[in-house]
N, C-alpha and C positions, 0 to 999 in steps of 0.2 A: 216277643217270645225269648229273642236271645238275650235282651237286658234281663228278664226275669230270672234265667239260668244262671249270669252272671252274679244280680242280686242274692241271690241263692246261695252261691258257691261264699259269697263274700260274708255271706251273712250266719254262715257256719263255722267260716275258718276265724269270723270275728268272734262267735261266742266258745269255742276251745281254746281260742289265746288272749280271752278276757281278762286273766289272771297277771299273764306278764302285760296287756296292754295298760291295765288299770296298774299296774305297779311300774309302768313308766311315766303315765300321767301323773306320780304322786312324786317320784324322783325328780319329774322336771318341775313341780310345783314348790315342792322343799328344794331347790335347787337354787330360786331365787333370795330367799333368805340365807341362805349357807356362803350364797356367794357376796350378799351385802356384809355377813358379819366377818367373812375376810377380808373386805377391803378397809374394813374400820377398825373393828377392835383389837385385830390380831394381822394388822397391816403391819407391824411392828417388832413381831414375835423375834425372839433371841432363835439360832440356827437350829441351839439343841432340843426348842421346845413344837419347830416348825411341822416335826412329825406327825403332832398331838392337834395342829390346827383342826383339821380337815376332820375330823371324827371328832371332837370337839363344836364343832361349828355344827355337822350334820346333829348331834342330840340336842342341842340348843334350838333349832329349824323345827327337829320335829314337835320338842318342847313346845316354843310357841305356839305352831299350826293344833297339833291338838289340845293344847289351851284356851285355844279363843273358842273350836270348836264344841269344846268339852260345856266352858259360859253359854256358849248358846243353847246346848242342847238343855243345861239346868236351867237358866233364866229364861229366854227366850220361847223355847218350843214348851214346856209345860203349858205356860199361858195361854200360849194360841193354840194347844190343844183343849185345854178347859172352855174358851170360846168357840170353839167348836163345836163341842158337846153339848155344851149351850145351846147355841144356833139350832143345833137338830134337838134335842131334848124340848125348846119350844117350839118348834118350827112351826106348828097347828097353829098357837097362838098367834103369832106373827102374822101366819098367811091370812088368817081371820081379820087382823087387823088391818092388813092390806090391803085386803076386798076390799072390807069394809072402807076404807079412806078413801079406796079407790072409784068406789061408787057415789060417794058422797060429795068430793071432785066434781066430778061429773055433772052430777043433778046441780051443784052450786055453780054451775056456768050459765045456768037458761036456757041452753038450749033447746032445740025440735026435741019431741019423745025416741022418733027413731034415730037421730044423730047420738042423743044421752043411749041410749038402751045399745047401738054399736059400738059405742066406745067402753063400755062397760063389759059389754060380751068380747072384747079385744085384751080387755082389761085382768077378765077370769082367764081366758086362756095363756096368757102369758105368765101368769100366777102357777096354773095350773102345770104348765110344762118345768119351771121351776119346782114345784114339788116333785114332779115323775124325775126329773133329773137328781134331783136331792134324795130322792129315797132310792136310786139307784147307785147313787155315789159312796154311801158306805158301804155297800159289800165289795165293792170297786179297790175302795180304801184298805178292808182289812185284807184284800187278797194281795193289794201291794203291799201289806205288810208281811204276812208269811213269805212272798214272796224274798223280800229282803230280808228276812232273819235264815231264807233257806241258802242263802249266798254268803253267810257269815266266813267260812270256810274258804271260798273266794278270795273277800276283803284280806284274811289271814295271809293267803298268797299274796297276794299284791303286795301286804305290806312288807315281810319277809323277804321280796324281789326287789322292794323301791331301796330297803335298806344297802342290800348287794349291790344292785346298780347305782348309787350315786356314791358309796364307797370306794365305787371303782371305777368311778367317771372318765379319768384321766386314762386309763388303760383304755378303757371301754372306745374312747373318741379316738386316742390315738391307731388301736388297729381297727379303726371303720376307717379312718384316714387314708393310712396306709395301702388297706382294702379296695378304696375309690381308686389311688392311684396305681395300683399294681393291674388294676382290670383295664382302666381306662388311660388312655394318652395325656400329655400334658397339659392340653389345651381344655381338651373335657373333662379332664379331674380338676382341673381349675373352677371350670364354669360348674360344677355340681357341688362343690364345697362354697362356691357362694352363693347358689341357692339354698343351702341348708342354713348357710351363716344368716341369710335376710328372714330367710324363715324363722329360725330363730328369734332373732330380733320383734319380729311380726308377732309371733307367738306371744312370746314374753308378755310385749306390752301391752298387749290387745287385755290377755285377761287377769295380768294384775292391777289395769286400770278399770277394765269391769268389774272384777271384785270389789275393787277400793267406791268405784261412782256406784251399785248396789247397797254396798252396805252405809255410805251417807243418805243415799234416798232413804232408806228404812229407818234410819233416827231419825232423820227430817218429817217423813210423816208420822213417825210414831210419836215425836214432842209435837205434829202439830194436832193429830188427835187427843191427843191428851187436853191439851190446851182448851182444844175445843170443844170437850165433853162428849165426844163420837163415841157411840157402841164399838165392839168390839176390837179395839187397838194395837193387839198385840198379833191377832190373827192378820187382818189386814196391812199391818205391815213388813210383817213376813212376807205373805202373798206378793206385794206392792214389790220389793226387794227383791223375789226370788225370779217375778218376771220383767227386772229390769235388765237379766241378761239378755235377753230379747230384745237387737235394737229397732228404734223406732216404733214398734208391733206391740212389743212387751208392755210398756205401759200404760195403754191403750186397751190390751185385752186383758187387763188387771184391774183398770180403773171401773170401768163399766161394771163387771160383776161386784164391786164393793161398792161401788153408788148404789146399786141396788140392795144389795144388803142392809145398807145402812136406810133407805129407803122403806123398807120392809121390817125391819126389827125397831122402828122411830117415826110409826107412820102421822103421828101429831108433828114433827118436827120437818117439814119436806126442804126447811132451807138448809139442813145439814150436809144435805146433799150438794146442794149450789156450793155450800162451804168447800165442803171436801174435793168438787172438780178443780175449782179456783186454784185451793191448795195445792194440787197435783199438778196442775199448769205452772202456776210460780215454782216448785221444786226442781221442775222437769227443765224451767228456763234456768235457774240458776245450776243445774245440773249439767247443760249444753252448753253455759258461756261462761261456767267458771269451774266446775270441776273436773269435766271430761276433756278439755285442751290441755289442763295442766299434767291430768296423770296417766292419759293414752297419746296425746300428743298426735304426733303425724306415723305412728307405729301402723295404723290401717291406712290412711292415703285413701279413701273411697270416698264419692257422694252419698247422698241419701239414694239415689234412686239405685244406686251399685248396692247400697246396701241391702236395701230393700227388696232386690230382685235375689240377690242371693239368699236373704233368709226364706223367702217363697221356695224359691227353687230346693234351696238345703233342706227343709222341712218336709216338701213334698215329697224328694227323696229317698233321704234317709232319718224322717221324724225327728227326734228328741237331740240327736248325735247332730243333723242336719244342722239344727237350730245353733246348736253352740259354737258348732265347728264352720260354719259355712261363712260369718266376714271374714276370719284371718284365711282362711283360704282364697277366698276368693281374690283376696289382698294381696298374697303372693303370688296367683294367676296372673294379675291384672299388671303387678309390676316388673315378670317377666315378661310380657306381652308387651308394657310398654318399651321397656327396655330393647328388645328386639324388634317393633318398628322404630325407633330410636339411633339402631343402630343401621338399619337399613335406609331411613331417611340420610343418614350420613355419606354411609357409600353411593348416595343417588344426589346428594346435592340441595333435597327440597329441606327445607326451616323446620325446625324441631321445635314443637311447642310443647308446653309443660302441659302432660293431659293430667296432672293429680296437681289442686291447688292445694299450695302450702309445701310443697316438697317439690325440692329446686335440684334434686338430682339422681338420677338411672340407679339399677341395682349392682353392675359396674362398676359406676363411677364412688357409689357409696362403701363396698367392700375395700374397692382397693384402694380408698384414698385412706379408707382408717387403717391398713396396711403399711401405705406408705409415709404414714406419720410414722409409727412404730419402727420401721427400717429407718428411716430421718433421722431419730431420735436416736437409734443408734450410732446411725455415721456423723453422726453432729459430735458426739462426744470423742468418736474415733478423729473424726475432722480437727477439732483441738487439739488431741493431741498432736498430730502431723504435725500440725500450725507452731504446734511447743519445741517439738523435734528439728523442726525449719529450721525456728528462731535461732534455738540453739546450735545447729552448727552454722548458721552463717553469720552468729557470735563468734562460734571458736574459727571459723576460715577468716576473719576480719582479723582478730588476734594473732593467727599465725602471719597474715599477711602484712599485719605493721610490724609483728618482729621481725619480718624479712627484709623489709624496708629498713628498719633499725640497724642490721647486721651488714648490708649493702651499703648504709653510709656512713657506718664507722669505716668498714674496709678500705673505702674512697678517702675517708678522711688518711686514714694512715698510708697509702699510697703518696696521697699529696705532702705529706708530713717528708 
């Protein structure tokens, strides 16, 4: 009862600061562009023109991001709307022919009459509940559409807010900074600024490597549908794509409903089906052993079963939000937690074992070592000079010191004289 209360209150105060929430989500999204094209293009820039970076770089970020968006919405989504329309505009057809194959199946096994006649009546019903689902799912559709054009106004806020906020990031960070530390002692303004610092980190890479391993699944299946003459190609790899943010689950509960599709709109052809799983199996391996180490990297640190209980859990939840937000969270639960037995194993003495493979060091040990490169790096160049300063006066005390030498044995000389 009092989770519900809670849920409640949260889930109010979330939909009145949707506007600045979604218009933070887009600042820290354009954020990551903005900060790659400073570190490259305009790594360089002349003092007078330094002004101009930073607003410069953010219209370029959003250029891009609504760019690709802008492509997809014209090439992409048309298409796999048209297939859609499709899919229901025949969808009689189709189910007719799917019986139909379906029972024809069947009787071409030999079997017993009542074995044939059960699998047939398993056969309509599953059909069956597919159409009640299908004919319920467009009014479904057009109410998430009104829905989303009554929100346009929203979007507007957000964007309006992401522009201000990441214009004014540097302010914005430095008095939350300041903020942490004027509330809290040094110790704990410490350890909360580098939890935001890993979270960050976490963040970041978690879903620019989602995005990037998404959108290669979706040309990977969509050239390999093509290739392979599969119905509907442009739908299903949207689809395919949109639930590979979902991990390990995602493509899984993607795959299934488009084998069937495909099953159903090609019922003379049932090995296209066997094609198309194969296909998603090889995509899905080259996705886990070659794209997703290279551009998420060790940014989440979880196993499958961490992951997997967190998307359950996230989902169940808090739904849609759950789902997206719940491995980098859990990521940074996990690696405060490690961190903190870690630290406790220490002051007791017992052996610290690495409980996240592939990541060889604490959330600690990670902040402040890229810290103390940074301070190095300064005293390294202060440290030379010293070293130059040394040199040079115990050049000139060497100097002064044979001239005195020099001055002591003429004076001796002329004594003796």
């Amino acid at each position: 009862e009092h989770f519900s209360s809670v849920r409640a209150v949260i889930s109010r105060t979330t939909s009145v600061l949707m506007p600045i929430l979604c218009g933070l989500m887009v600042a820290y999204i354009i954020n990551i562009p903005a900060t790659i094209l400073q570190g490259t293009l305009f790594k360089k820039a002349h003092a007078a023109g330094k002004k101009y970076v930073v607003p410069l770089t953010v219209v370029l970020s959003y250029l891009i991001v609504f760019g690709i968006l802008t492509a997809v919405l014209i090439i992409v989504i048309p298409k796999a709307a048209d297939s859609v329309k499709i899919l229901f505009d025949n969808f009689e057809t189709y189910y007719n022919s799917a019986a139909k194959w379906a029972t024809e199946f069947w009787e071409g096994l030999n079997l017993s009459d009542e074995v044939t006649a059960r699998a047939v009546e398993i056969s309509n019903k599953i059909l069956d509940n597919v159409e009640v689902f299908t004919t319920n799912l467009a009014p479904k559709l057009l109410g998430y559409t009104f829905n989303a054009v009554s929100t346009v106004a929203d979007i507007l806020l957000a964007l309006a807010f992401s522009i201000y906020a990441i214009l004014d990031k540097n302010r914005l960070l430095a008095h939350s900074r300041r903020f942490v530390r004027s509330v809290f002692n040094e110790k704990h303004s410490s350890g909360i600024l580098e939890v935001f610092s890993y979270a960050n980190l976490t963040f970041r890479g978690y879903f620019a490597g989602q995005i990037t391993s998404c959108t290669i699944i979706g040309i990977l299946c969509y050239i390999g549908m093509r290739i392979m003459n599969m119905p509907f190609p442009e739908m299903i790899s949207v689809f395919i794509a949109v639930f590979a943010m979902i991990p390990i689950l995602g493509p899984w509960l993607s795959t299934i409903p488009s084998a069937f599709i495909i099953l159903m709109t090609s019922p003379g052809k049932p090995e296209l089906v066997l094609y198309f799983v194969i296909m998603i199996i090889i995509i899905q391996q080259i996705d886990n052993n070659l794209v997703y180490p290279r551009v998420v990297g060790d940014a989440v640190g979880l196993s499958s079963a961490w992951v997997l209980g967190a998307v359950i859990l996230g989902s169940g939840l808090f739904g849609i939000a759950g789902l997206i937000f719940a491995v980098p969270v859990t990521a940074v639960l996990y690696r405060l937690l490690a961190d903190w037995t870690n630290e406790r194993a220490r002051q007791r003495g017992v052996p610290i074992i690495d409980t996240v493979p592939g990541v060889k060091y604490d959330l600690r040990g990670h902040v402040r070592r890229s810290f103390k490169k940074k301070k190095n790096n300064a005293s390294s160049g202060s440290g030379r000079l010293r070293t130059k300063e040394t040199k040079t006066e115990t050049g000139e005390t060497a100097t002064a010191d044979k001239a005195g030498r020099t001055e002591k044995s003429e004076s001796e000389n002329s004594d003796n004289k």
